[in-house]
Each structure stands twice: as C-alpha cells, then as structure tokens.
C-alpha positions, 0 to 999 in steps of 0.5 A: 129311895130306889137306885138311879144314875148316881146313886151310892149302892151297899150290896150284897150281890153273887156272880154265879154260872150256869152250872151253879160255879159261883165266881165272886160273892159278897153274901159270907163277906162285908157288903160293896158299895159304889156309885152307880156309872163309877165303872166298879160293876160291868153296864149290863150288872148296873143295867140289873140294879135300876129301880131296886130299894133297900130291902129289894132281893133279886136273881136275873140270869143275863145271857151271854153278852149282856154283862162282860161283853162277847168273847173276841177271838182277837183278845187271844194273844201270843206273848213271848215267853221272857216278857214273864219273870224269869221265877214263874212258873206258868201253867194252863188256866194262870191268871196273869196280870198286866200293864196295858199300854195305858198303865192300867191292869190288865188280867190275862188267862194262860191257855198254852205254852208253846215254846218261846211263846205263851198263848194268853186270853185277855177276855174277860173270864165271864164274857160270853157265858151266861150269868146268874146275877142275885142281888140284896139291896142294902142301902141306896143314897141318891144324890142331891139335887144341884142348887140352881 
C-alpha cells in the first residue's frame, strides 16, 4: 500500500534546521498517525509523503516556503500589554497562545516588550527557513472504495 489522498499514516517523522536544531521528533516517542488532507502535517510535509510504503525511510530538505509557508512581515503585531494576565511574566522569544477571531488557537512569539505595548510575531516558528524533513513509514491504510 503505498500513501495517497486519504490514507490513514503511522509515522515516525523529525523536524529539524538547517543547523541540525531538531524542532519536533517522534523517533524516541510513540508514532503519529493522520489522515493524509486532515490538516494534522503542513501541505508542503504531506506533498513529502505521496507514493511512500511502510517500511519506506526518507530525508528531503523543503527550502523555505515549501512547508510552513513564507514569513509575512504583516503577521508581526503590536498587542497591548493588558491583553496579557496581569501574573505573566513575558520575555524575548515566549511563545504565547491566542484565540484568533475564529475561536481557534492561535501561537504567537514575543520579540519585544516596549512599554504598554508587546511586539508579537504570529508566524510560524518554521516559515521561511529551510526544513530537513525524515520520515519511517510505519503503516499506511487506504481508504475503501466507495460502494456504487
């Protein structure tokens, strides 16, 4: 079976920078599993994964905007200092979570505190940088075709 549109994945995968940085694994941890198109791994990670089996093992490095999309300097946002709990104590490179107008969250980066006011990046951390991306496929399940 090799993975296609809807296909149940179990995965081992790492996420790692240009400079070795790993920012996630799940190599010493349990294995993920998804549906390929849930929206669980970015587009550009699943775009990675079409045509792999189980037993399949791989390392692609994905140039910037290929997965996580491009830095967009609008994402940078000022936010009034008492939109904060009045008991947190922020600082340079915080990651902070908030509702987006849609109720979802929404992850944010500290990169300054000027006053009354905090300089938050709403980027992803990984957009704009160069990704090593290794995957060991596990298992694939694809879906049955529909009964006509």
């Amino acid at each position: 079976m090799q993975i296609t549109i809807g296909s149940r994945v179990t995965m081992h995968f790492a996420l790692r920078l240009a400079d070795g940085w790993v920012a996630e694994s799940s190599f010493d941890d349990e294995p993920v599993t998804f549906v390929m198109g849930d929206g669980t791994l970015d587009k550009g990670l699943e775009l990675a994964l079409y045509g792999l089996r189980p037993g399949d093992r791989q390392t692609l490095t994905l140039m910037p905007g290929q997965a996580f999309g491009r830095r967009d300097p609008a994402a940078i946002q000022p936010v009034a200092k008492q939109r904060f709990p009045a008991e947190m104590q922020l600082a340079k490179g915080q990651i902070v979570g908030f509702s987006g107008e849609d109720g979802t969250e929404v992850a944010g980066t500290v990169l300054d505190i000027l006053g009354d006011e905090v300089k938050v990046d709403f980027n992803h951390p990984l957009a704009g940088r160069e990704i090593e991306f290794e995957v060991q496929i596990l298992d694939v399940q694809n879906p049955l075709p529909e009964q006509g």
